[in-house]
C-alpha positions as CSV (number, residue, x, y, z in Angstrom):
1,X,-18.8,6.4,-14.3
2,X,-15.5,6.6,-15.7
3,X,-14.6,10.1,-16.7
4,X,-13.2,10.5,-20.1
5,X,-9.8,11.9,-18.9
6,X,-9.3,8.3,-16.7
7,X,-10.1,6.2,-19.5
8,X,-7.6,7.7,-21.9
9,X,-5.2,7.5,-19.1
10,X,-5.7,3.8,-18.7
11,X,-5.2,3.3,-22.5
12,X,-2.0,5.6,-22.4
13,X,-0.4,3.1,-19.3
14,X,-2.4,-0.6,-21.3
15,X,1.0,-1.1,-22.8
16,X,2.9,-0.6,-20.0
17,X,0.6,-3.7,-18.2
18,X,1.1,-6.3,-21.2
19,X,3.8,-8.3,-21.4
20,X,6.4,-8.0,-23.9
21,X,5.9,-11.8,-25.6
22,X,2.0,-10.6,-26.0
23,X,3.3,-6.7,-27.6
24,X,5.2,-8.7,-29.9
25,X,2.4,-11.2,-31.0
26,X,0.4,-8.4,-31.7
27,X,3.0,-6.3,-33.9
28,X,3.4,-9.6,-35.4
29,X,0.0,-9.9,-36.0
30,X,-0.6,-5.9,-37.5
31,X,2.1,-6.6,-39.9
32,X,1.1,-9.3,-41.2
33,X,-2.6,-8.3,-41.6
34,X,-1.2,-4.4,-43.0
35,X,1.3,-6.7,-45.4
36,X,-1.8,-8.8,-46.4
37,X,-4.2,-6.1,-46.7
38,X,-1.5,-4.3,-49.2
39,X,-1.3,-7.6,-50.6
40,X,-4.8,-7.9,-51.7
41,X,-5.0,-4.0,-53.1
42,X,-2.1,-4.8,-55.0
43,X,-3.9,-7.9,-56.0
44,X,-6.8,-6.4,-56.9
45,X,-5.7,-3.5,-59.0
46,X,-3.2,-6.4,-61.3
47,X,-6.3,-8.9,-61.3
48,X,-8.6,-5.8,-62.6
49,X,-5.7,-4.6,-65.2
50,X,-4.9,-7.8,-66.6
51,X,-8.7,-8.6,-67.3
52,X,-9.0,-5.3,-68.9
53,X,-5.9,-6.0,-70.8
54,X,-7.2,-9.2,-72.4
55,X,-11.1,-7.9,-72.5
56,X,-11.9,-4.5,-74.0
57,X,-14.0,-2.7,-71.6
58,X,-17.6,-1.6,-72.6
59,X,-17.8,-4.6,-75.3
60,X,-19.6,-7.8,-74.2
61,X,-18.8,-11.6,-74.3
62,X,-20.8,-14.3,-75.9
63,X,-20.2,-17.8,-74.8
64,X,-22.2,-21.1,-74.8
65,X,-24.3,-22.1,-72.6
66,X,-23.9,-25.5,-70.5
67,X,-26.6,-27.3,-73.0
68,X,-24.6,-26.6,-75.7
69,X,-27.1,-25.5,-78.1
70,X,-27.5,-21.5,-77.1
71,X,-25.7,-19.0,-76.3
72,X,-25.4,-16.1,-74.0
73,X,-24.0,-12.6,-74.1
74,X,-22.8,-11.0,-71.1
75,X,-21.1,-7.4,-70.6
76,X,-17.7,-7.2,-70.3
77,X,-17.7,-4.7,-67.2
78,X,-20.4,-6.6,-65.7
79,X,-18.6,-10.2,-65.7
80,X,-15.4,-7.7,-64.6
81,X,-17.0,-6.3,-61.5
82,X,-18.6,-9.7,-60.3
83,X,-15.2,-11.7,-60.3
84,X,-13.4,-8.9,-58.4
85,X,-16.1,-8.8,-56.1
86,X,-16.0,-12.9,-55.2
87,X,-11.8,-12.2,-55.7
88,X,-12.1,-10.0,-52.8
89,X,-14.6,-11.8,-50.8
90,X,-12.1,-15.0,-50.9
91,X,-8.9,-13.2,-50.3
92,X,-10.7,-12.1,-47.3
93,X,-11.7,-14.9,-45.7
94,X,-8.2,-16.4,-46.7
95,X,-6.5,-13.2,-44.9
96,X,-8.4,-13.6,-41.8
97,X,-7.8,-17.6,-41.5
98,X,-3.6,-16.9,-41.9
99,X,-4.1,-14.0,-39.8
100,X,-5.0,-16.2,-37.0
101,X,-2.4,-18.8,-38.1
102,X,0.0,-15.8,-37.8
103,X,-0.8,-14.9,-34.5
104,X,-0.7,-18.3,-33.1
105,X,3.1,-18.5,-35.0
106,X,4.0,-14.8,-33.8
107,X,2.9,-15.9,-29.9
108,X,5.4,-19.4,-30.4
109,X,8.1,-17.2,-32.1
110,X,8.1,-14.4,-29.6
111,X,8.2,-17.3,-27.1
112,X,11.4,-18.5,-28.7
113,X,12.8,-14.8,-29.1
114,X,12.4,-14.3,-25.6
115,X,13.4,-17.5,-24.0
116,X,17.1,-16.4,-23.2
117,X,15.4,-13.3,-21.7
118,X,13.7,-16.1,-18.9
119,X,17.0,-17.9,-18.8
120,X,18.9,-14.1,-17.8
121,X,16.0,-13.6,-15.6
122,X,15.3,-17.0,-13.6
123,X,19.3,-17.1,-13.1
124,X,19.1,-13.7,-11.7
125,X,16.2,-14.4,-9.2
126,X,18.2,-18.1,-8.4
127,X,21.3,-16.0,-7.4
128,X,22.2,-15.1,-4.1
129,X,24.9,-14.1,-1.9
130,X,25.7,-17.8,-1.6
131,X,25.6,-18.8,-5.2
132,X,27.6,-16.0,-7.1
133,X,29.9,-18.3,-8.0
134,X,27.4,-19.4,-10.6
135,X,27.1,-17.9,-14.2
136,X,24.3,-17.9,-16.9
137,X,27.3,-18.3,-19.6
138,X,24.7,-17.6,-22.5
139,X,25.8,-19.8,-25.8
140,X,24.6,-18.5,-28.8
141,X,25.5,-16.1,-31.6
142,X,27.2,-12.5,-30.9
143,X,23.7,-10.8,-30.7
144,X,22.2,-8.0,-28.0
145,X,21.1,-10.4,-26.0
146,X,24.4,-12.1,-25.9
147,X,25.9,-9.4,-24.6
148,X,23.6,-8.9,-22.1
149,X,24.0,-12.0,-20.6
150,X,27.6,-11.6,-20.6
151,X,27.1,-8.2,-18.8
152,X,25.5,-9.5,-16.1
153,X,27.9,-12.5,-15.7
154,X,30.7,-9.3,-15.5
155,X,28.7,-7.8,-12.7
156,X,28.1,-10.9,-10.5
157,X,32.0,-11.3,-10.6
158,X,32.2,-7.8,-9.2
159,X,29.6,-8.6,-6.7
160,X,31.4,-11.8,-5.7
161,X,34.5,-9.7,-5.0
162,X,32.6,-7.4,-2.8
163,X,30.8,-9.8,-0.5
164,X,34.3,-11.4,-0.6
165,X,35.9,-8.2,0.6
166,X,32.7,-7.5,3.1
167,X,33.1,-10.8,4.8
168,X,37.1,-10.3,5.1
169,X,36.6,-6.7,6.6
170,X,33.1,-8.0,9.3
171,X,36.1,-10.6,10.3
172,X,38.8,-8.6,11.1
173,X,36.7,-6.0,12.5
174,X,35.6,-8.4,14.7
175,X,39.3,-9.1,15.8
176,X,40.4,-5.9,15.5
177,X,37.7,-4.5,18.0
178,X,36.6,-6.5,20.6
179,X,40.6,-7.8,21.2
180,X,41.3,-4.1,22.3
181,X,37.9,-3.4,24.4
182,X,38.3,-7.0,26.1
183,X,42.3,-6.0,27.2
184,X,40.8,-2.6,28.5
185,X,38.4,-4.4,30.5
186,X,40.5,-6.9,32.1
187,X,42.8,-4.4,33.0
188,X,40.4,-2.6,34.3
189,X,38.5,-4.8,36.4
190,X,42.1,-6.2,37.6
191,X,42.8,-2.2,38.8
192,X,39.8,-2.1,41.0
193,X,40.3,-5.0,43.1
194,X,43.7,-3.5,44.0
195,X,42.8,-2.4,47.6
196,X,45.2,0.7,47.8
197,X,43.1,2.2,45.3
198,X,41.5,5.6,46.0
199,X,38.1,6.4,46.1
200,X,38.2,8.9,42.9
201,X,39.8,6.7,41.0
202,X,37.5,3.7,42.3
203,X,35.0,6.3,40.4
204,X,36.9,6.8,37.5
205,X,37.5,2.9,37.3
206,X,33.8,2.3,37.1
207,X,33.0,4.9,35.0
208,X,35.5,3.4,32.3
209,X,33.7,0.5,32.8
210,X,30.4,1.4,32.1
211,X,31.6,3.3,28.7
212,X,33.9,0.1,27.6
213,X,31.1,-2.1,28.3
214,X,28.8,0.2,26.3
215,X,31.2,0.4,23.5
216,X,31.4,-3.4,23.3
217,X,27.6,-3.5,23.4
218,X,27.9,-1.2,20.5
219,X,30.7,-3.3,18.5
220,X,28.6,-6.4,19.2
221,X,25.5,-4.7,17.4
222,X,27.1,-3.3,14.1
223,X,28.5,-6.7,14.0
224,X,25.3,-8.3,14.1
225,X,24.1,-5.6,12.2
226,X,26.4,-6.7,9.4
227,X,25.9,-10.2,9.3
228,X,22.1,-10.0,9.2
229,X,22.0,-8.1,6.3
230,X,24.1,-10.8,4.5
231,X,22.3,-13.7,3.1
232,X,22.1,-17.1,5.0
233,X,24.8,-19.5,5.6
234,X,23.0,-21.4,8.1
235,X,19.3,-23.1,7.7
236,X,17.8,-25.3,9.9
237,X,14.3,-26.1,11.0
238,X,13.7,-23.5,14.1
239,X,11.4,-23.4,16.5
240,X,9.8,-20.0,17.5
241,X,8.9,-21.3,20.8
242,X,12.0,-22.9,21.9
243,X,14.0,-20.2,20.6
244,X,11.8,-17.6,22.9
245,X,12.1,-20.1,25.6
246,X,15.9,-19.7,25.5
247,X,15.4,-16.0,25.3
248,X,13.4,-16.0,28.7
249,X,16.1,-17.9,30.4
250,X,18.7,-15.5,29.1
251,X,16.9,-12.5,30.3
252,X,15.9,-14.1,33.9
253,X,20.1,-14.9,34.2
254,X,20.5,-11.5,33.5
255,X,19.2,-8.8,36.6
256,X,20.8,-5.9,35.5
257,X,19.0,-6.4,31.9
258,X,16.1,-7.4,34.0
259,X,13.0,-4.5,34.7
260,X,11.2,-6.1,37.9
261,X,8.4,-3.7,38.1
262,X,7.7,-4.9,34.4
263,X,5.8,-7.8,34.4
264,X,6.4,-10.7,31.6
265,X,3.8,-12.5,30.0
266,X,4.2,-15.0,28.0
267,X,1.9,-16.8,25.1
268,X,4.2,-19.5,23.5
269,X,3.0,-22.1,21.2
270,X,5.2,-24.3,18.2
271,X,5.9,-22.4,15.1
272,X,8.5,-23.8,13.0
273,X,10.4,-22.2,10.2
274,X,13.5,-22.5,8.3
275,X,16.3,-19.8,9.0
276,X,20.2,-18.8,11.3
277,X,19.0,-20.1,14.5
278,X,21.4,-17.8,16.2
279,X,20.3,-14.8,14.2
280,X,16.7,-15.8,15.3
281,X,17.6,-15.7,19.2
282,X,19.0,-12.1,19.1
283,X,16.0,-11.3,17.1
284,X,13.6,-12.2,19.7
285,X,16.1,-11.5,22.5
286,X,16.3,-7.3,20.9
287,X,12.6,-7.5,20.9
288,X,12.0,-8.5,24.2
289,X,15.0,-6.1,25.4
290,X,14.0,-3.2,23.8
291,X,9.9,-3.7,25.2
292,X,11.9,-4.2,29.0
293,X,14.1,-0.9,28.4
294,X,11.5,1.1,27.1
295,X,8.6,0.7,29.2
296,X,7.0,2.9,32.1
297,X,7.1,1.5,36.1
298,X,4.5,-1.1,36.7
299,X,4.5,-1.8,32.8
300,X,3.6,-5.3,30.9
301,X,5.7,-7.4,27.6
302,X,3.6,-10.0,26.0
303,X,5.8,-12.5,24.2
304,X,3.9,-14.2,21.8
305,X,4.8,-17.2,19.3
306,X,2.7,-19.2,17.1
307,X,1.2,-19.9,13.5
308,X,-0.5,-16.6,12.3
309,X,-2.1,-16.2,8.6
310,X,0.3,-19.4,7.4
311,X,3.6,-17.8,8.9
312,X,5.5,-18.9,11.8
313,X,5.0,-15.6,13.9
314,X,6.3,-13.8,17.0
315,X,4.9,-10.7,18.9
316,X,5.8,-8.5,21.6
317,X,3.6,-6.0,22.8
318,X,4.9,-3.5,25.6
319,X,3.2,-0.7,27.4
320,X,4.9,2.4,27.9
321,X,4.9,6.0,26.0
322,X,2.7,7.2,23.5
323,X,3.9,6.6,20.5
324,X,3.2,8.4,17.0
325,X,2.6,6.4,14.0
326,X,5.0,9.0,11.7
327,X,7.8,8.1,14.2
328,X,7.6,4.6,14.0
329,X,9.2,3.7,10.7
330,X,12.5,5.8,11.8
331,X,12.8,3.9,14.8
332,X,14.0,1.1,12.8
333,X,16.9,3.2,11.1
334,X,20.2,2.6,12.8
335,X,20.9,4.6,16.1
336,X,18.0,6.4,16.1
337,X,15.7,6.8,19.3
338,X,12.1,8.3,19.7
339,X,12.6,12.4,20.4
340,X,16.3,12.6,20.9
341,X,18.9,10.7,19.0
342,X,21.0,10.6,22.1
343,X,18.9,11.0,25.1
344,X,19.0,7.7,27.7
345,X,21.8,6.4,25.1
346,X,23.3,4.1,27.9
347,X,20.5,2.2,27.8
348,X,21.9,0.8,24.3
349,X,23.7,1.5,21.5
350,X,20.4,2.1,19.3
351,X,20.3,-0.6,17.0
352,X,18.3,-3.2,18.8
353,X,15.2,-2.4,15.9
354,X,17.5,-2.3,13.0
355,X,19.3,-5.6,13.7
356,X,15.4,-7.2,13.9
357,X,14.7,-5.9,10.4
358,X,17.9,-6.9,9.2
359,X,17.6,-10.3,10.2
360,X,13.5,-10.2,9.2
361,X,14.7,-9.6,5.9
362,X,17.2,-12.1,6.2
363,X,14.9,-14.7,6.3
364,X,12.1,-13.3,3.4
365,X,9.6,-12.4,6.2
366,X,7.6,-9.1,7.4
367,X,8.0,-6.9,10.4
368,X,4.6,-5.1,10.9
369,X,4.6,-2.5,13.9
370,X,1.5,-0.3,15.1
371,X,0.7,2.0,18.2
372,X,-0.5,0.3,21.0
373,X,-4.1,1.9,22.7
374,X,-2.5,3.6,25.3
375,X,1.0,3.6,25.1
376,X,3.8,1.5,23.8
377,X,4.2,-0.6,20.8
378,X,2.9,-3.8,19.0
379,X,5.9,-5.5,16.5
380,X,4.9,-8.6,14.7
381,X,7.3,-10.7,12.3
382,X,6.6,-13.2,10.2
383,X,8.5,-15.5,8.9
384,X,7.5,-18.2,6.1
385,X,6.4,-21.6,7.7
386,X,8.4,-24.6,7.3
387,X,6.0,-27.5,5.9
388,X,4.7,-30.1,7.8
389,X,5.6,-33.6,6.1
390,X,2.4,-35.6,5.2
């Protein structure tokens, strides 16, 4: 049973639950039953006033009868209180009749209040990255809602600008970073072939290496990183499967990236949706990396694609450590890493998880991770299913 303190908190939160267009039918509504109720006592007391103006009170009224031939005498105060009492009755049912004339009018004119409100808000929903070039441009009188409308057209301009600027600064970066890292390489890798070279420095040579590769690893992600978590330029029909197909082939070119006392399964079947198909191949690609990297010796990866609960899905499943539920959600956080934030860092530059959520995002799905019985992790993403034609 519903204790008395829950009850009056549900009636303290109602009107946060009902829709302004309905709140303003009913205020509507009380008005104009409060304004008709003062209506009818006003009506009443002039009604009763005037009769006693024109009657005297206590005396009584003789008229003829319908026959014509008698006559009947009836009290004053008597006749009085019976044509207040069918005044009443009648104003009555005539108050509750427009009353519910008024609230079908207050539920069309709160409609019409409020439909520049849906216009702000569909416009708003309809915007994206892509299409802040649009405005709402609200015509219509100098009013509050006006104003607002004209507010929010100020802030997508500012928005524009900054996606503008963010797109100008992930291109130069681009430039600006890898140009230098590539040089360093090259000149590098053009060193060590030199056969006078000496054995310490052969050292040193590789060791630069290894630390500019990482650091273009790293430059590579936040790029990534950046462009996933801007919306979509690209959208095609994708294939789950054939984009996890490429994947595989990628990973089996690549034997340094390659764990072979991990053994790769592989569950494939068609799942099309719409989305970057580029963005989707790292996405897989960082899952299937990250379950190769951080497994135990003689571990298993499951790649899985398919249709799951109407959504183009894709698992990977990996054994290896035991893995807390708490620490699973800050794994995804950029450069972050289960116990240390810099332990085994070589292994990558730590934002293999963020740039899948990123891009999950992206593309309006859901990444869904759990503990896996025994060790290692289970990520699932969604993404929304392209429709088949009929």
């Amino acid at each position: 049973m519903t204790s008395p303190k829950t009850l009056f908190k549900d009636l303290r939160e109602l009107p946060r639950r009902v829709s302004v267009r309905l709140r303003l039918t009913l205020l509507y509504g009380v008005l104009f039953f409060f304004a008709g109720c003062l209506l009818m006592a006003v009506t009443y007391v002039f009604v009763g006033q005037s009769f006693s103006d024109v009657l005297r009170p206590g005396s009584d009224l003789t008229y003829r009868s319908a026959d014509g031939y008698s006559y009947t005498t009836v009290p004053v105060d008597d006749l009085r209180t019976g044509m207040l009492a069918q005044l009443v009755k009648r104003m009555v049912f005539a108050l509750f009749g427009v009353g519910l004339m008024a609230l079908v009018l207050g539920y069309i004119v709160a409609d019409r209040a409020l439909a520049p409100l849906h216009a702000i808000t569909a416009a708003a929903r309809r915007l994206s990255e892509s299409t802040l070039h649009e405005r709402i441009a609200l015509e219509g009188p100098e009013d509050e809602i006006k104003e607002l409308a004209d507010t929010f057209d100020a802030m997508l301009v500012r928005l524009s600008e900054a996606f503008d600027s963010q797109r100008r600064f992930v291109a130069n970066a681009s430039h600006e970073l890898r140009t230098p890292l590539a040089i360093n390489r090259t000149l590098l890798e053009v060193a060590l072939t030199d056969p006078e070279v000496s054995p310490d420095m052969m050292t040193v040579g590789k060791t630069l290496l290894a630390t500019n590769a990482r650091h273009e690893r790293l430059i590579e992600g936040l790029l990534l990183l950046a462009r996933s978590e801007r919306e979509l330029t690209t959208r095609k029909v994708v294939d789950l499967k054939e984009v996890a197909d490429t994947v595989l082939e990628s990973v089996r070119k690549r034997p340094e990236a390659e764990r072979p006392d991990v053994t790769l399964n592989t569950e494939l079947t068609s799942a099309d949706t719409v989305g970057d198909p580029v963005l989707l191949e790292h996405l897989i690609a960082n899952l299937v990396d990250n379950a190769l990297k951080h497994n135990v010796e003689g571990g298993e990866v499951f790649l899985r694609t398919g249709v799951l609960d109407g959504a183009a899905a894709c698992q990977v499943e990996n054994s290896g450590p035991v893995i807390p539920a708490y620490e699973i959600d800050r794994l995804f956080e950029p450069f972050r890493r289960l116990n240390s934030d810099r332990i085994e860092s070589a292994k990558g530059a730590g934002l293999g998880l963020s740039i899948v959520r990123s891009v999950v995002n992206a593309h309006r799905g859901t990444v869904v991770t759990s503990p896996r019985p025994g060790g290692g992790l289970i990520i699932t993403v969604r993404l929304p299913l392209q429709p088949q034609p009929r």
